[in-house]
C-alpha positions in Angstrom: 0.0 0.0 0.0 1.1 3.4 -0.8 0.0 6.6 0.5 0.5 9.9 -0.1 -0.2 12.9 2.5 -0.3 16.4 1.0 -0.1 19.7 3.6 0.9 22.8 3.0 4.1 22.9 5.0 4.0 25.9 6.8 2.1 24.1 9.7 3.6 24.8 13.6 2.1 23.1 16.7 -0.2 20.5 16.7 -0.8 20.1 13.0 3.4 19.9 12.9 3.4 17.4 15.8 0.8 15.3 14.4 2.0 14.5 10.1 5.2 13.5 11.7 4.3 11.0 14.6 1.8 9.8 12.2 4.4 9.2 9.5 6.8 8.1 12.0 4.6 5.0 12.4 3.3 4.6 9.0 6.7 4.4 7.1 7.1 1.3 9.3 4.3 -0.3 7.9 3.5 1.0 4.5 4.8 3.1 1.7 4.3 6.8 2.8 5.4 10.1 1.3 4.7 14.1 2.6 4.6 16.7 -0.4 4.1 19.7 1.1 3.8 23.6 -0.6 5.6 25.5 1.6 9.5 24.7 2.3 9.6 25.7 6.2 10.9 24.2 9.8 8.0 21.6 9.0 9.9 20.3 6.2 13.5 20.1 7.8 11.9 18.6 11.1 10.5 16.0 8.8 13.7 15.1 7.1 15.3 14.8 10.5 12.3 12.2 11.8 13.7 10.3 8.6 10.1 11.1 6.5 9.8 10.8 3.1 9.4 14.3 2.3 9.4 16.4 -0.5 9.0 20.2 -1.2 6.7 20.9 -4.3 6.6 25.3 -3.9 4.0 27.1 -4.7 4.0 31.1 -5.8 0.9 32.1 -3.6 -2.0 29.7 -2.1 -3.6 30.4 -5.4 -0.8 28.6 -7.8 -2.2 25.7 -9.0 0.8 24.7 -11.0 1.4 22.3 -8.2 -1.5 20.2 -9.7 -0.1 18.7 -13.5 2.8 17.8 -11.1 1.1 16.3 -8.5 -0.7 14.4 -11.3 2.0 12.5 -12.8 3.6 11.7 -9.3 0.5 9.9 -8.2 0.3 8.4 -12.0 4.5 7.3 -11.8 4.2 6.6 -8.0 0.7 4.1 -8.7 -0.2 5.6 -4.8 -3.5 3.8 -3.2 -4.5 6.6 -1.9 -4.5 10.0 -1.5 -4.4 11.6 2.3 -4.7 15.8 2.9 -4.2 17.9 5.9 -5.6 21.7 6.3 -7.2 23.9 3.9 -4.6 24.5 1.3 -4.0 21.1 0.9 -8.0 20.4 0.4 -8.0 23.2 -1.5 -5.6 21.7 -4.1 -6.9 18.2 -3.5 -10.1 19.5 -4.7 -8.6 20.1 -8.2 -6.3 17.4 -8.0 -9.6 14.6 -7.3 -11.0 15.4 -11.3 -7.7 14.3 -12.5 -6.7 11.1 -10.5 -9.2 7.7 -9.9 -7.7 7.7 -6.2 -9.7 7.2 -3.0 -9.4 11.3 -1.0 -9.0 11.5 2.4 -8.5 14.4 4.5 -8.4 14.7 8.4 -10.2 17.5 10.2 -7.5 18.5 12.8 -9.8 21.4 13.9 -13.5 22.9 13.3 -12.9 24.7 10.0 -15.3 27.2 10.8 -13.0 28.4 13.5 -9.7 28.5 12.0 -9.6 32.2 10.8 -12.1 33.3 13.4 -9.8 36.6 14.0 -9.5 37.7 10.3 -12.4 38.7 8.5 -10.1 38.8 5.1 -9.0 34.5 5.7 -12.2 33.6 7.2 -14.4 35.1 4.0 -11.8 33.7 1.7 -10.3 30.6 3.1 -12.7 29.3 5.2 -15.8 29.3 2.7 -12.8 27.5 0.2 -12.2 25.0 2.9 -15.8 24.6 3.1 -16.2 24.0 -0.8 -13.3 21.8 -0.5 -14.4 19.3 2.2 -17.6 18.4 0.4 -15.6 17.0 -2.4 -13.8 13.9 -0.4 -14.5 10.6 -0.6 -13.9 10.3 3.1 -12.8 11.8 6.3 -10.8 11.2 9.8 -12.1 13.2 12.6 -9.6 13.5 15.5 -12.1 12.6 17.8 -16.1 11.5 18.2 -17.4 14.8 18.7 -15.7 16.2 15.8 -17.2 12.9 14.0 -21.0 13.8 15.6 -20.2 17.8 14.2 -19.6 16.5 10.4 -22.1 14.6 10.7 -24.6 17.9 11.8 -23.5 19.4 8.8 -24.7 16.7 6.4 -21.4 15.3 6.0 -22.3 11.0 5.5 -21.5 9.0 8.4 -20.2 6.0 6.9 -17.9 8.3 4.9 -16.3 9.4 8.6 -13.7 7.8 10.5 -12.0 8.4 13.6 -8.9 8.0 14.5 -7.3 10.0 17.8 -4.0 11.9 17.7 -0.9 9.7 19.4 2.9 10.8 20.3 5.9 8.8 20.6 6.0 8.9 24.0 9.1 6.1 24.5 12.0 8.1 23.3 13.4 11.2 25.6 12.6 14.5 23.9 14.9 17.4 23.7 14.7 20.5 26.0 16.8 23.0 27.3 17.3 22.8 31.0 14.7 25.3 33.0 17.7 27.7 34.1 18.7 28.2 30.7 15.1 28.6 28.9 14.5 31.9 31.5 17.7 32.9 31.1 16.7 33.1 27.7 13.4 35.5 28.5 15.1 37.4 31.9 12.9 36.3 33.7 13.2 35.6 37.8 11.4 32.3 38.5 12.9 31.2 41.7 10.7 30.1 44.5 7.1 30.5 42.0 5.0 28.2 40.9 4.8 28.7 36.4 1.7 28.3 35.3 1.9 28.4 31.0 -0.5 28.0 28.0 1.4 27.2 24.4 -1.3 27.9 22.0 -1.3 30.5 18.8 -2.7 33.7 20.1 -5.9 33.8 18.0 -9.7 34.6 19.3 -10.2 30.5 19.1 -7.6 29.7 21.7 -10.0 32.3 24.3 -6.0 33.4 25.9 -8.5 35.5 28.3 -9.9 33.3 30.1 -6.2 32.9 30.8 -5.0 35.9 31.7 -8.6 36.5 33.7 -8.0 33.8 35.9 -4.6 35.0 36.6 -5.5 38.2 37.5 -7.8 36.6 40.3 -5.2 34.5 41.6 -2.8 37.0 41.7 -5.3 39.1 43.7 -4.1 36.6 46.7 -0.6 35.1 45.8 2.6 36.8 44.4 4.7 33.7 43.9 3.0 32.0 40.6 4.0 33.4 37.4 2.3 32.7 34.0 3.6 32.4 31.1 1.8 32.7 27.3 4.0 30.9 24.8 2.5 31.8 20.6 2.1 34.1 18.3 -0.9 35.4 16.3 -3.5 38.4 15.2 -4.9 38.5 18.4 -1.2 39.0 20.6 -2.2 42.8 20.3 -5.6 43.1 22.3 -4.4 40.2 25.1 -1.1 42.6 25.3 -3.1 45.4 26.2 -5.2 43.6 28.5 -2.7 42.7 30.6 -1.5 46.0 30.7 -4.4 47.5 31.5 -4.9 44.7 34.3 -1.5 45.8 35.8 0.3 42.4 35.2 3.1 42.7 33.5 5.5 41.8 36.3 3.4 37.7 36.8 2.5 37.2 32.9 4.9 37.6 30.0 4.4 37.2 26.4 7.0 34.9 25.2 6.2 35.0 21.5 6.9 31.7 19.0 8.8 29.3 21.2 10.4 26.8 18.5 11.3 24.3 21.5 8.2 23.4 22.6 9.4 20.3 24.9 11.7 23.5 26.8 8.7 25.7 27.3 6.7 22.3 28.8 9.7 21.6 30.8 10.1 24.9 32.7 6.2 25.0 33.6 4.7 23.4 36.5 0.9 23.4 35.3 0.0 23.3 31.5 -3.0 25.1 30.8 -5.8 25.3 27.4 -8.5 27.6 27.7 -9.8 26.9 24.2 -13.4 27.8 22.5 -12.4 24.2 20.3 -10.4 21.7 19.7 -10.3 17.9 18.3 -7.7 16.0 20.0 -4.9 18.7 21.0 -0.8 17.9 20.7 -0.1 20.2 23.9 -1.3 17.7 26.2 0.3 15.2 24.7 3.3 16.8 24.7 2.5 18.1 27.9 2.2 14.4 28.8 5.3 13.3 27.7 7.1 15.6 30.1 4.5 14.5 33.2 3.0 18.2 33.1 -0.4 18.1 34.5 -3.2 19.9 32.3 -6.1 22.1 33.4 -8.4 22.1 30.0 -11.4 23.6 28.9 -14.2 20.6 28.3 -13.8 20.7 24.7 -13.6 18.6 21.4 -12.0 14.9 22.1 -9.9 15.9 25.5 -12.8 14.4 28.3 -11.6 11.6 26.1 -8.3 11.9 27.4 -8.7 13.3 30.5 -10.5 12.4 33.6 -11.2 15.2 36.1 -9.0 14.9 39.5 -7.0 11.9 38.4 -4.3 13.2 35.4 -6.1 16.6 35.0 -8.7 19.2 35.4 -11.7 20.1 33.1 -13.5 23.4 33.0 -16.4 24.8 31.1 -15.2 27.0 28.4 -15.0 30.6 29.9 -14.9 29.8 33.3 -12.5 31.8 34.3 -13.4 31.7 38.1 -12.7 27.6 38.3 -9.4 28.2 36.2 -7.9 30.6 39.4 -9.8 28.3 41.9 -7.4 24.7 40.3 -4.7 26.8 40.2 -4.9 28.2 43.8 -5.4 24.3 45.1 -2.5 23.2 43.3 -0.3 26.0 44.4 -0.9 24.7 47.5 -0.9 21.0 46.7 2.4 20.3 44.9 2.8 16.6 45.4 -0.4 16.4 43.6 1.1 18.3 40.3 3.1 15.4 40.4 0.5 12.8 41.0 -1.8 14.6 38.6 1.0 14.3 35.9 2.1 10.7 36.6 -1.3 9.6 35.7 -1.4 11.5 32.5 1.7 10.3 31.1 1.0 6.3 32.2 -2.5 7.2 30.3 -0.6 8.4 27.1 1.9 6.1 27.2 -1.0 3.1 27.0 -3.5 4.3 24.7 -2.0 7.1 22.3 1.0 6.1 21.2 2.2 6.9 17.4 2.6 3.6 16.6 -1.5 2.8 18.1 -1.9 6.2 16.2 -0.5 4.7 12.7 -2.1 1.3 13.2 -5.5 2.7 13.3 -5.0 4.9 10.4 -3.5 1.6 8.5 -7.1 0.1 9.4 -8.7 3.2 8.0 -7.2 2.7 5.1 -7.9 -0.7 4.4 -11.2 -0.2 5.3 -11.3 2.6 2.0 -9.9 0.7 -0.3 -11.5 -3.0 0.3 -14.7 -1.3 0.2 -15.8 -2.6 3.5 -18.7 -4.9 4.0 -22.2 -3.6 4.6 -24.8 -4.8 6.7 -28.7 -3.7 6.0 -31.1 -4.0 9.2 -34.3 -3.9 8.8 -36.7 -3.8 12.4 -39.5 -1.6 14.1 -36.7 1.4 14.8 -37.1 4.8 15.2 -40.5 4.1 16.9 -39.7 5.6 20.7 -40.6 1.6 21.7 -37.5 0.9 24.7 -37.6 -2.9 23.9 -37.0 -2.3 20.3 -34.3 -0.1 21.0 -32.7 -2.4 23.2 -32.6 -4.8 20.2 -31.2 -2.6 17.4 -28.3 -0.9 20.5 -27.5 -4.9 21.6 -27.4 -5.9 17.9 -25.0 -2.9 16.8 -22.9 -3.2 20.0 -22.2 -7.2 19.0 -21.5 -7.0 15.4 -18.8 -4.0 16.1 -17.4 -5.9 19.1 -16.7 -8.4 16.5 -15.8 -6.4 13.2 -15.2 -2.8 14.4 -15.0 -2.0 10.3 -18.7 -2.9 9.3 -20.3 -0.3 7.7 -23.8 -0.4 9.6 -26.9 0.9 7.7 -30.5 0.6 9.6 -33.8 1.3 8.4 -35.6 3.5 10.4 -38.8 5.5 10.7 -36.5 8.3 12.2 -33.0 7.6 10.5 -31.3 11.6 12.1 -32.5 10.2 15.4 -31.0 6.7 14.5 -28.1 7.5 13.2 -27.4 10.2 16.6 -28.2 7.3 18.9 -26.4 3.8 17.6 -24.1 5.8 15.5 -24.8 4.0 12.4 -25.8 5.2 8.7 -29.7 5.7 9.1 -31.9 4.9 6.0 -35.7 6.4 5.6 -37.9 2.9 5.8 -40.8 5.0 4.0 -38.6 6.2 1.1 -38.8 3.3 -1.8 -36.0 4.6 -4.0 -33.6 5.2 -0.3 -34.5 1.7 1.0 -33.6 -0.4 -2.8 -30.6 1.6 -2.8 -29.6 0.3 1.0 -30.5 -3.0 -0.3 -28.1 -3.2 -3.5 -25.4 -1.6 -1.9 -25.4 -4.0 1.2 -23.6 -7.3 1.9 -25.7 -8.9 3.9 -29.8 -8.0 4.8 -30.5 -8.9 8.5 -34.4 -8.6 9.8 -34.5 -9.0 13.4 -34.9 -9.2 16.3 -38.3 -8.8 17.6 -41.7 -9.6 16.8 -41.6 -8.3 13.7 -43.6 -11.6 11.7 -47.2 -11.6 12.9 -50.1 -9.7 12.1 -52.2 -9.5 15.0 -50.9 -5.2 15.3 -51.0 -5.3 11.1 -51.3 -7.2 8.1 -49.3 -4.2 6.2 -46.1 -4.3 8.1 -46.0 -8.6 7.6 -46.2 -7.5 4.4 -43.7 -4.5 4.4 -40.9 -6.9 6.0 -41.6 -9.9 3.9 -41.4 -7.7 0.6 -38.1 -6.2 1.9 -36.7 -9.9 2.2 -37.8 -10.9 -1.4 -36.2 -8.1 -2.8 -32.6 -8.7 -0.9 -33.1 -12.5 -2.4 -33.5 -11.0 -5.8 -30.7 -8.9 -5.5 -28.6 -12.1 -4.6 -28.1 -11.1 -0.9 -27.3 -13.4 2.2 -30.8 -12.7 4.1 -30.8 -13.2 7.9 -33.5 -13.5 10.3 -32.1 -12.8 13.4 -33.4 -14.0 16.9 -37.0 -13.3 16.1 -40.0 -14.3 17.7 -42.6 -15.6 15.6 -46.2 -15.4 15.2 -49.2 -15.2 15.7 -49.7 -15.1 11.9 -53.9 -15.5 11.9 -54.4 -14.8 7.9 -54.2 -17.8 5.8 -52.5 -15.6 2.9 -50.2 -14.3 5.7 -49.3 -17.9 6.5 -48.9 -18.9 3.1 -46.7 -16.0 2.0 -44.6 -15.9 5.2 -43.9 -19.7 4.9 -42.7 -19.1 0.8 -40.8 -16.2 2.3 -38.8 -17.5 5.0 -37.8 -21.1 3.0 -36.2 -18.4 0.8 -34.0 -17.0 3.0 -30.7 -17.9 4.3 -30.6 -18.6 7.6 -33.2 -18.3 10.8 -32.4 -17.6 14.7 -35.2 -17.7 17.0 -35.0 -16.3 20.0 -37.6 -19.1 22.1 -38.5 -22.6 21.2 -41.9 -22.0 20.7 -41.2 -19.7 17.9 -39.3 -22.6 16.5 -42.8 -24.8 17.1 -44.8 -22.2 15.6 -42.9 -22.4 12.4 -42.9 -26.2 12.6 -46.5 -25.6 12.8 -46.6 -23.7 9.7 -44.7 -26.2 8.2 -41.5 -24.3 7.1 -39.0 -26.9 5.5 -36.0 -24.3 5.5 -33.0 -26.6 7.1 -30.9 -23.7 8.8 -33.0 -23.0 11.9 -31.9 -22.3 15.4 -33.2 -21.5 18.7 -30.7 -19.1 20.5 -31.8 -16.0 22.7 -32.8 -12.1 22.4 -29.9 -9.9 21.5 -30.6 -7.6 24.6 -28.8 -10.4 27.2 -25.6 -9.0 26.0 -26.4 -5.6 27.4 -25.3 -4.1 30.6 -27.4 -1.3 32.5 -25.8 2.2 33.4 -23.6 2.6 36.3 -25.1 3.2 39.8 -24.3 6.5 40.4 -26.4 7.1 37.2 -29.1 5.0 38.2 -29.4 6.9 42.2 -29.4 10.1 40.1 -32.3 9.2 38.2 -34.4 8.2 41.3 -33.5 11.7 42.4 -34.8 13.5 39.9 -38.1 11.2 39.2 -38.7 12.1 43.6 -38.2 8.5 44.3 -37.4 7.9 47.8 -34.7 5.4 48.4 -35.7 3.9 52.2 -37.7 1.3 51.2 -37.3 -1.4 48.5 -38.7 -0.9 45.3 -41.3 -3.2 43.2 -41.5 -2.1 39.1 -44.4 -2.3 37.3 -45.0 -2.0 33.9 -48.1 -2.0 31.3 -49.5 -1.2 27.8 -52.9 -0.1 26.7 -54.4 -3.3 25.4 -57.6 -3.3 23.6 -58.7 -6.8 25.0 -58.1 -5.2 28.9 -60.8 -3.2 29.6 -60.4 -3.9 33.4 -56.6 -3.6 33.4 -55.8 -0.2 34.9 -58.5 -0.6 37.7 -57.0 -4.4 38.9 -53.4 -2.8 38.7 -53.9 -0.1 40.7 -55.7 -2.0 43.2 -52.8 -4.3 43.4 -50.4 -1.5 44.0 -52.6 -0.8 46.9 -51.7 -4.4 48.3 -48.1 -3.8 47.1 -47.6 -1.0 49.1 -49.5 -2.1 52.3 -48.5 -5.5 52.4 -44.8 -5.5 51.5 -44.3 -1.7 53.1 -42.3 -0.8 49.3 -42.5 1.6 47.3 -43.7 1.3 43.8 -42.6 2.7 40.4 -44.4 2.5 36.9 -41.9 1.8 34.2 -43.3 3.2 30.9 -41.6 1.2 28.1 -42.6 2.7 25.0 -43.2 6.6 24.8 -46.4 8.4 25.0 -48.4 5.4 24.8 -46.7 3.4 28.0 -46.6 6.9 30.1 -50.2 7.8 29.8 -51.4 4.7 30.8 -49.2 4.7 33.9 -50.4 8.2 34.8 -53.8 6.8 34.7 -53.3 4.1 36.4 -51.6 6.4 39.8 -54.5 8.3 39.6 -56.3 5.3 40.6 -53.8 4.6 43.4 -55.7 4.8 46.9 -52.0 4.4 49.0 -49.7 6.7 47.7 -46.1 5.1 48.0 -46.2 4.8 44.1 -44.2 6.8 41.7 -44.0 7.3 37.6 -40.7 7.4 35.7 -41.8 10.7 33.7 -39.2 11.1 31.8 -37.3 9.3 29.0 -34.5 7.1 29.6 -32.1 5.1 27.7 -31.8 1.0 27.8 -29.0 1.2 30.0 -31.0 3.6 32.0 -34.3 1.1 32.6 -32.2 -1.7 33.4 -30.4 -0.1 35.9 -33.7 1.2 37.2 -35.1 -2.6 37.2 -32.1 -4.0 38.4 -32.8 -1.6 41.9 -36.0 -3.3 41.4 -36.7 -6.8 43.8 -39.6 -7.6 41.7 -41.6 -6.6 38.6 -44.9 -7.0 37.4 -44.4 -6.2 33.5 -46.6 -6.9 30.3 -44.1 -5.6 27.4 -41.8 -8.2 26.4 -38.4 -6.5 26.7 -39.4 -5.2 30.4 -39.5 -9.2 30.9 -36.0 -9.2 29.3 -34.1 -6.1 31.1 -35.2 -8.3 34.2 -33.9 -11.4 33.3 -31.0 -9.8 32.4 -30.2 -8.4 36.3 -31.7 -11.1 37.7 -35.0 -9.8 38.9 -37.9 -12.0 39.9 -41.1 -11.5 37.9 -44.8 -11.9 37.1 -45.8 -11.8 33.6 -48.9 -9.9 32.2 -49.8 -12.2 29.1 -51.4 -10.4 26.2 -49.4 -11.4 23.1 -48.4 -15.5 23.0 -44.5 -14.3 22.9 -44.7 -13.1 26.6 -45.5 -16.1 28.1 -42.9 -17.9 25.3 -40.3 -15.8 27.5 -41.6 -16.4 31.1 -41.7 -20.1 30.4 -38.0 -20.1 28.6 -36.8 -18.3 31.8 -38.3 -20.8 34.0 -41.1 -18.4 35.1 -44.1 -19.3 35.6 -45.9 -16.6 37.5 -48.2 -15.1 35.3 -52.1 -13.6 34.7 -53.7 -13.1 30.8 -54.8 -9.4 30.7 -57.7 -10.5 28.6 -59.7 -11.8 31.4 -57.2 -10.6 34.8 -58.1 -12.2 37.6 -57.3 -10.0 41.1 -57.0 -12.6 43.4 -55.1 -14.9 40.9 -52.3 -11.8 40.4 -52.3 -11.3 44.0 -51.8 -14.8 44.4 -48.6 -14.9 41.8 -46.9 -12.0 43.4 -47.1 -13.6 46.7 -45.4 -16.0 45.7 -42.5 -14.5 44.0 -42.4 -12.5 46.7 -41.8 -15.0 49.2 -39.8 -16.9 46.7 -37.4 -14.1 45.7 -34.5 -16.0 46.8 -35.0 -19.0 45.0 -36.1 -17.6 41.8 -33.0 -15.3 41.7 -30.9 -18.6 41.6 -32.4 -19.6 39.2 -32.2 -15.9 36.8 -28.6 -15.9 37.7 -27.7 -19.8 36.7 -29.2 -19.0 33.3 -27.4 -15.4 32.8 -24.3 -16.6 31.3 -25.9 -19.7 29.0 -28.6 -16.7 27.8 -25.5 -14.2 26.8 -23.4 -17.0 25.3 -26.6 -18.3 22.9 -27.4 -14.4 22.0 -23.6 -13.9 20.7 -24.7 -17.3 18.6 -26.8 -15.0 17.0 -23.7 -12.8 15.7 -21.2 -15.3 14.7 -24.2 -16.8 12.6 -24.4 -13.7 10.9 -20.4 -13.3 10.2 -20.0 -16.5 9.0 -23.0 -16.2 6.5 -21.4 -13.3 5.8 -18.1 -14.7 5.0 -19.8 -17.3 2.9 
């Protein structure tokens, strides 16, 4: 493989610190050449890092001769693939793409909006280029997720962004001057004071007031810290001034462009960014590598890097109050600098290295060029529904666990809101031409999970999802169904055209036996089906802290123990609400608990639940108002030390932590689950019985411990037969 990076050579700082640790790595494992526009330090600090490197000058930004040259070296050179950094390099690689049949790339290092946010000449001309530019790529690396989630906002394609974070060699010594010599340097007096300094370029985007702000307030109460501003840039001018007008000149001093970085980090104590943005900043990093501590706005890809009070400290951008208020504490803490900047450099040193750095963009690449495989889901997303949810975030989370280079596409009644949650490629399920253009382009076409073959809700959607199945078969596609349940299918045309449908397809996993009974039933001949177990098992709920905050804000007291209950509107339960709340009565007065409604899908589930604790005669019962994520319900049931549900997937996000239940039957695939799980403790909300539910949650309840044993012997064989489901899938895939 050979690659060729193109940037425009006059790049200091980050951008600098970044083209030649990521060519440091890559020249060990492919072919990699720099051509950059601009013959500068950039390029002689390349040559010395033993980089491939060549000058190719332009006149003025605006000399495109650079381009019939550029043309034949790609042409001679037969280069893979063609990688640009900044906006003079996407400039020219916007000219250069009509000419070449090469893959682009270019890697947004910072938000292009920002970059000339101090001159009104740059940011009319070069920015609105740059933006012109960018839209012409075939694909981009963001430096971290948010910058990823930001492209995306803009309507750049997510399965055209990768990410890949910044990394430093970090295992070889760099060089400094010795901290006597690098003041004796400036004149200044540092003996006995703590050096507090910020290397950044001094434009509006690097917000050097909050700096200087924050200094002025500590210096209000301490003499012996100095700061120090290391950069130059349009807006050195204004902070000049501001500092004289402040009356600090003798604590802050400008030290202008400092072209040994590693001697500036070496003669501060505490390394500071005050930025409005950034992706994946160098200056911790390098910061790192010399155990300086950082104190950091909470910007771009850094809460990445750093966690608050163990190898840093984040602030909100602007807060100029908590940037004096860390410093102060670690004027008077020293042995925590150190501690501080131990951790930070032990973090670097095992997760962003160069060579971790290179690998990943090595991964990138192959992903470009073999055109990486595609997998198509097709389910009841974008609906609001929790269970459903739980399905499509379980699914997505297992097949990148296995090949983090699948391209995921899902089709979705909301694809913005589905592509902002899973952080997949989201494809309108109602838009014909969008969905046959999904299908061609895919590799594989999986349907599942869920309930999604019966027609007891609707005959149209049987019909939408078995339609989308025949067309994958015609285009020649693997087609998957994956851990379904199945049935009821009432219709005798349903029967007969989902039985011609599914011996069609590839391969079947259900996620209960009796699904695999009820197909028996329907007399399906296809030979490649398996019983293995709901997709959600794999899941884990959100941390307890999380969870406790949640009760906090729904007013859910936390002295008592907590019994869930959770219901649909059903239109063969007229009596429903009315039982239920007179069993939360008994709940409440019996078992001295207190009781929360668990709405499942959103309004539908919540109104119902509202309804129902209007009905409630004891108090003691709450409603979980507001919308919460998977994670976030199952932490909530897992609090839980019994439930009383009626969706499915409340069932499952039970199981799943191991909390005892009674089942409220009004579809055949919830009792198919209680009776899989061993049980048995269930009423049909058809014709609900009071005294026969009382009766079932007596006797969980006095059985808790018991059926716990027997949820938690089954935990491991349920995850280990859902992760059947996705090694099913990759090895029809591989077919």
């Amino acid at each position: 493989m050979k690659v060729l990076h193109l940037i425009s050579g006059g790049d200091t700082g980050g951008a600098k610190t970044h083209i030649i640790s990521l060519l440091k790595g890559l020249s060990n494992l492919i072919d990699a050449k720099v051509i950059c526009f601009i013959e500068d330090t950039f390029y002689e600090d390349s040559k010395k890092a033993g980089i491939n490197i060549e000058v190719y000058e332009q006149k003025s930004r605006s000399d495109l001769s650079v381009i019939n040259r550029l043309t034949e070296e790609i042409k001679r050179e037969n280069y893979s693939i063609i990688h640009c950094h900044g906006a003079r390099a996407n400039f020219i690689g916007m000219f250069l793409k009509h000419k070449i049949n090469k893959p682009m790339v270019t890697t947004i290092h910072s938000d292009y909006k920002l970059d000339f946010k101090d001159n009104f000449y740059k940011r009319l001309v070069y920015t609105t280029l740059n933006k012109f530019a960018l839209k012409r790529f075939n694909y981009y690396i963001a430096i971290s997720d948010s910058f990823k989630e930001m492209l995306v906002q803009r309507g750049f394609k997510r399965d055209r962004i990768f990410v890949a974070y910044n990394g430093i060699d970090i295992e070889n010594k760099p060089i400094f001057v010795e901290k006597d010599e690098f003041f004796k340097r400036y004149n200044i007096d540092y003996e006995g004071k703590l050096v507090v300094g910020i290397l950044a370029r001094l434009d509006l985007v690097k917000n050097h007031e909050t700096f200087i702000r924050a200094a002025e307030k500590v210096l209000e109460n301490r003499k012996d810290i100095i700061f120090l501003i290391a950069g130059e840039g349009n807006d050195e001018k204004r902070l000049k001034s501001l500092v004289k007008e402040l009356k600090l000149e003798e604590n802050i001093y400008f030290l202008g462009f400092v072209n040994d970085p590693y001697s500036f980090l070496n003669a501060i104590d505490i390394n500071v960014l005050t930025s409005l943005s950034e992706s994946f900043p160098y200056v911790i990093l390098e910061g790192a590598r010399m155990k300086k501590t950082i104190i950091s706005t909470k910007v771009g890809g850094i809460t990445k890097l750093i966690k608050d009070g163990y190898n840093g400290y984040l602030i909100d951008v602007g807060d100029e109050d908590k940037l004096a208020n860390r410093i102060e504490y670690l004027s008077n803490n020293k042995e925590e600098i150190r501690i501080l900047g131990e951790n930070l450099f032990t973090d670097v040193k095992e997760n962003h290295s160069y060579k971790s750095m290179a690998e990943e963009h090595l991964k990138i690449y192959r992903n470009i060029l073999s055109q990486s495989e595609t997998v198509l889901m097709l389910g009841y997303y974008g609906f609001d529904n929790s269970g459903d949810d739980a399905i499509l975030k379980a699914i997505v989370k297992d097949l990148q666990e296995y090949n983090s280079d699948l391209n995921i596409n899902v089709l979705s009644k909301d694809p913005a809101k589905t592509e902002a949650m899973y952080h997949v490629k989201g494809v309108n399920r109602f838009k014909f031409k969008e969905a046959m253009r999904a299908i061609k382009k895919s590799s594989i076409f999986i349907s599942g999970g869920g309930s999604l073959l019966q027609d007891v809700t609707s005959t149209r959607s049987l019909l939408y999802y078995l339609s989308l199945m025949q067309i994958a078969k015609l285009y020649k596609k693997p087609v998957m169904i994956y851990a379904n349940g199945i049935g009821p299918i009432n219709r005798k045309i349903n029967r007969v055209l989902t039985k011609t449908i599914l011996n069609k397809v590839d391969l079947i996993t259900l996620r209960d036996d009796d699904s695999r009974k009820y197909l028996e039933g329907m007399k399906v001949k296809n030979k490649n089906i398996y019983v293995t177990a709901d997709p959600v098992f794999t899941l884990d709920p959100a941390n307890e802290s999380r969870i406790n905050d949640i009760l906090e804000i729904e007013g859910i007291p936390r002295d008592k123990n907590l019994v869930g209950i959770s219901i649909r509107s059903w239109k063969g339960a007229e009596n429903l609400v009315e039982i239920i709340s007179k069993a939360i009565d008994y709940i409440t007065k019996t078992f001295d608990v207190y009781v929360v409604l668990i709405p499942m899908h959103y309004p539908g589930d919540l109104n119902i639940s509202i309804e129902t604790l209007k009905m409630v005669k004891e108090g003691n019962t709450y409603v979980l108002e507001n919308k919460y994520s998977v994670e976030e319900l199952m932490g909530v049931i897992k609090k839980l030390d019994l439930i009383i549900a009626m969706r499915l997937h409340s069932l499952i996000y039970a199981a799943t932590q191991s909390v005892p239940m009674v089942g409220l039957v009004y579809d055949p695939k919830v009792e198919g689950i209680l009776n899989s799980l061993g049980m048995h403790y269930m009423s049909n909300v058809e014709n609900l019985d009071y005294d026969e539910l009382i009766y079932n949650i007596e006797y969980v309840w006095n059985h808790k411990k018991d059926l716990i044993e027997v949820l938690d012997r089954q935990d491991d064989i349920l995850k280990d037969k859902a992760l059947q489901n996705i090694h099913m899938a990759m090895d029809l895939l591989g077919r």
